[in-house]
N, C-alpha and C positions, 0 to 999 in steps of 0.2 A: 488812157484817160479814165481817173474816174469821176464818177459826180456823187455827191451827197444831196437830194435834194431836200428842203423841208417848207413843209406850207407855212408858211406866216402871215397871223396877223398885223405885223410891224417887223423890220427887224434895219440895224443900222451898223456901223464900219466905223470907228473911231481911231487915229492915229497921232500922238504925238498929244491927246486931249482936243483934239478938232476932229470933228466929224465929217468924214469924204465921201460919206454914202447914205441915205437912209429912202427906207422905201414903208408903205402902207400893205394892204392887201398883195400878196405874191410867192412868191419862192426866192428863199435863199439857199444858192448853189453854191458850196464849199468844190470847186477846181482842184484834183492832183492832176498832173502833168506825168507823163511818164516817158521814158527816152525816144520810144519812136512813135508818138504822137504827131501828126501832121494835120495840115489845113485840112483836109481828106476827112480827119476823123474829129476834128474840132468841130466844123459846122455838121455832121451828122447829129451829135451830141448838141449841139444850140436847137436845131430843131426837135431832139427827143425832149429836153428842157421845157421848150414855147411849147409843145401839144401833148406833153403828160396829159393825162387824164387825174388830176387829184384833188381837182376842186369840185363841190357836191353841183348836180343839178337840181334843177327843177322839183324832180322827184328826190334829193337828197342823196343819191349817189354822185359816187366819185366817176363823173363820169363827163365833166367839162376841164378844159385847159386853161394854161395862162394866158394863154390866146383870146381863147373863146370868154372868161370875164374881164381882160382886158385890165388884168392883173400888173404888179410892177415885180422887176428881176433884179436881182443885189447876186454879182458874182463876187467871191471871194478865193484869193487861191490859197490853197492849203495843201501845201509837199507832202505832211505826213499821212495823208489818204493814201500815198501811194509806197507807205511804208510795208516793210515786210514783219509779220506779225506771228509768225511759224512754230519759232520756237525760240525756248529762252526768255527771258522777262527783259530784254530791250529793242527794241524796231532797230531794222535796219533798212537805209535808205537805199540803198545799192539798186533797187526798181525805180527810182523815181527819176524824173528828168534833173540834167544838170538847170543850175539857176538860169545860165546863159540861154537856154534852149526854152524851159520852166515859162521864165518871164516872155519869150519872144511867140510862146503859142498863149498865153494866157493874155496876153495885149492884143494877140489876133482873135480869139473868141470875145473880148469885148469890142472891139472894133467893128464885129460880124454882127454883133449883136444890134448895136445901138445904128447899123444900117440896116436892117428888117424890121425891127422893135421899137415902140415910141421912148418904153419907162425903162432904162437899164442904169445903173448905178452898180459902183464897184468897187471892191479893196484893192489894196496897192498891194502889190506881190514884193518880197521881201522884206516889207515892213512887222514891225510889232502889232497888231494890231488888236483892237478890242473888241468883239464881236456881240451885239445885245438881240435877242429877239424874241418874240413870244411865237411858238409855235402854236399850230390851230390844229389840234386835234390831240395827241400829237401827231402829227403825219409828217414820215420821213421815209426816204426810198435811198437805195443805194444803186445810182446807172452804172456801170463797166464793159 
């Protein structure tokens, strides 16, 4: 699995011209899936997610969570994070989870989520989708 995390001040999920997601103060988590990702390593990853450290404290370090501000989470799944990028000027997907498998751990980490978590909101896996956000800093991490 990987995750893209990015702090945002807003950020929203549009499909089809309707909007299926949108969230205020939080992180947007772009989801790859990869073939042998399991419930095991999905909620590891929910929980690295909820208690990153990248929201500033008190004192103005990154040093509180989406937890700890009580922040909202907008997952989106995104295959091509788990694209292979080595050589050659085109990805290949051959690391990434099949779609059957893709969509059935990306439905279990929102499902994981929005039972621990008040604010989750989410994209639809195998859709087109439109992705709007403003980043807050910028601040963007890459979990794996």
């Amino acid at each position: 699995m990987i995750a893209l995390l990015q702090r945002v001040s807003k950020a929203s999920v549009t499909v089809d011209g309707d909007c299926i997601g949108r969230i205020d103060q939080g992180i947007l988590a772009l989801i790859g899936v990869q073939p042998n990702d399991d419930d095991a390593l999905l909620r590891l990853f929910l929980s690295r997610i909820l208690n990153y450290r990248i929201f500033a404290d008190a004192e103005g370090k990154m040093n509180s969570s989406l937890v700890d501000i009580e922040g909202a989470l907008l997952l989106v799944p995104q295959f091509t994070l788990a694209a292979n990028t080595r050589k050659g000027r085109r990805p290949s997907f051959t690391s990434a989870a099949t779609p059957k498998h893709g969509k059935v751990i990306f439905q279990a980490m929102v499902d994981a989520a929005r039972s621990i978590y008040a604010t989750v909101e989410c994209g639809q896996f195998g859709a087109d989708m439109q992705v709007e956000l403003i980043n807050d800093g910028p601040v963007t991490f890459i979990l794996d």
